[in-house]
Every structure is written in C-alpha cells, then in structure tokens.
C-alpha positions, 0 to 999 in steps of 0.5 A: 420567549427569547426569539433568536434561540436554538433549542437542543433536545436529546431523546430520553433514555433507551436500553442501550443509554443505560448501559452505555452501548454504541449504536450503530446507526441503524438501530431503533429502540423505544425509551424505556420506562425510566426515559418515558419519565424523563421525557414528561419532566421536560414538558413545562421546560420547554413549554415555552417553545410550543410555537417554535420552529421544531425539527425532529430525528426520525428515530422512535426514541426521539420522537417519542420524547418529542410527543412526551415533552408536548411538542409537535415536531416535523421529521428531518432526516439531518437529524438522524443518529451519527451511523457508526457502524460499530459492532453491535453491543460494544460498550464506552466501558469495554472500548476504554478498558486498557487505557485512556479512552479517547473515544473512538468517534472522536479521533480523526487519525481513526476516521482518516484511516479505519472509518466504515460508518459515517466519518467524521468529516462527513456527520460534520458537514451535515451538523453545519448544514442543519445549522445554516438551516436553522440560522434562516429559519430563526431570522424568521424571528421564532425560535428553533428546537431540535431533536436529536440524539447526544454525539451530534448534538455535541457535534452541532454545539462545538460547531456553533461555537466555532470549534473543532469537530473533535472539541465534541468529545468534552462536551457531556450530555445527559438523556432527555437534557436541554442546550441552548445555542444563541449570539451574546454581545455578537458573538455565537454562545452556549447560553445553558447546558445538559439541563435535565429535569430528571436529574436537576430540576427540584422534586415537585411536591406531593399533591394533597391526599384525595377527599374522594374515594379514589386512590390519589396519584403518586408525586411526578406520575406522568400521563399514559404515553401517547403513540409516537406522531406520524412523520411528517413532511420537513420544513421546506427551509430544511429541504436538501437542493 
C-alpha cells in the first residue's frame, strides 16, 4: 500500500445527485437505494486503506458511505458540504438553459459581486487548510482518505495540483467515485480519477446456484445496511487553532 497517498471518496448517490439539484449547504439527505449500492461496490477498492488516516464530512450521506465502503472515519467539520445558499430545488439543467453554463459556483466575477453563501475564496481557504493537515498527517507515514462531497473534492484536486480554484469546474466527478492525489518524480499529481465501481468496475460473476433449500442470493447483492457510526472526535492534527 503506497504510504504517501490522499485518498478522495465522494459519497454515494442521494435524490438530489440523481436529479442534478443544488444543495444548499444545510441539507442532509440519506443515500438512496441505488447509492447504498454504490457505496458496497467501493468496499474491496479501498480495503487496502483500513488502517489509513480517514476524515469524513459530517454529513449522513457521507458517512454512510464511509460505513458502506468498510471504513471507519472520524468527523472533520472541513470537510463539509460547500454552503451555497442557493435556492432550494434549482438545477445544473434550469441554471444553464439559455446558454453556456459556466456554472455558477465557479465564476469568481459572481462571488466577488453576488455571493451569499460561502464564496469562493473562502471554501478555497479551507480546501487548503485540509490539505496541509493532510500533508502532516501522511508524513506520519500512513496514508489519508477523505470523505467528502463533489465540488470540494474537485476543489481540493485542482488546489493540490497547483491550480486556480476555478480550474475545479472541468474536473467531473461521479457519485461514490475515487481520486488519488500524491507526489511523482516530486512533483504534487493526480495519480487516478473519478474510479467508480458502480459504473467502471467489471461485473462480478454470479455465484453458482445453492445445493441447500434456500434461495440463492442475487449477483452484486450487498449486506443490510448498517446504522450510520456516531461521530467522533477529529483527529488532533485537524484541530482548527
């Protein structure tokens, strides 16, 4: 297991991923069925990183997945959803209909003019500060996995690699999909993007039918999904001054 690795996690598909709905910051919904799923498929993946440094939004939707995908993750606040303050319900679809869209979050003429949520700036400052927390935890020598949800985790990938904070809005990134952010030949690099089982990893193969009386359990069923874990103190190194 490479030792010097940031691991990204987006959670699983919820309601409002499926139909493109912007959060505003302050919502909370579950996965849906299909998220529970994708959340499962991530499990072998990143099995490898049991015994990682692993930070988690404390949102439901992303501590479920982290429970889903076998990892048990301690809360950092950080790594919380951007807070957009966006009307509730408005969609990528309805805020591009007359043209381009250049999305919103992403224009730093809108933030330095209209932003009632958290601007720019200021979600850019803490993408930073949970990488510098993330750089001392790996010089620990054990790797890091984060938790968190799409636009930051887009956010924190361009900032790693030393771009502008708008570089964000071309990097896409599936539900329940997995980055990997390390240094190669010394320099910061993006050594895997948007991975999701659900969507890239080959099918597994039925399992042969049961010789006992019981039925035998469906290809790529997953176990019952367990309650979300109670959150827990963060880890001191991401302890805010």
């Amino acid at each position: 297991m490479p030792q010097r690795q940031i691991i990204l996690v987006r959670h699983a598909e919820t309601a409002w991923n499926r139909s493109r709905r912007y959060y505003t910051g302050q919502d909370d919904p579950d996965l849906t069925a299909a998220g529970e799923r994708e959340a499962g498929l991530l499990l072998p993946h990143l099995k490898a990183y049991q015994d990682a440094h692993v930070l988690c939004s404390p949102a439901l939707r992303a501590r479920r997945t982290a429970a889903l995908a076998g990892l048990n993750a301690d809360i950092s606040p950080d790594l919380r959803e951007w807070s957009y303050r966006l009307p509730d319900g408005h969609t990528v679809d309805e805020r591009c209909r007359n043209g381009p869209c250049h999305h919103d979050l992403w224009d730093d003429a809108l933030h330095a003019e209209a932003c009632t949520g958290e601007c720019l700036p200021e979600v850019t400052a803490r993408a930073d500060y949970v990488l510098d927390c993330a750089r001392r935890l790996l010089a620990g020598g054990r790797p890091v996995v984060l938790v968190s949800h799409g636009n930051l985790i887009r956010l924190m990938t361009a900032r790693w690699l030393g771009l502008p904070a708008t570089a964000a809005a071309h990097l896409a990134l599936r539900t329940a999909a997995i980055g990997r952010l390390a240094h190669y030949d010394g320099r910061p690099s993006l050594l895997g993007w948007n991975f999701s089982p659900a969507f890239d990893a080959p099918a597994l193969p039925r399992p042969p039918a049961s010789t006992n009386s019981g039925a035998a359990p469906s290809a790529g069923r997953i176990p019952p999904t367990p309650a979300p874990p109670q959150p827990r103190a963060t880890d001191a190194a991401l302890q805010r001054p």
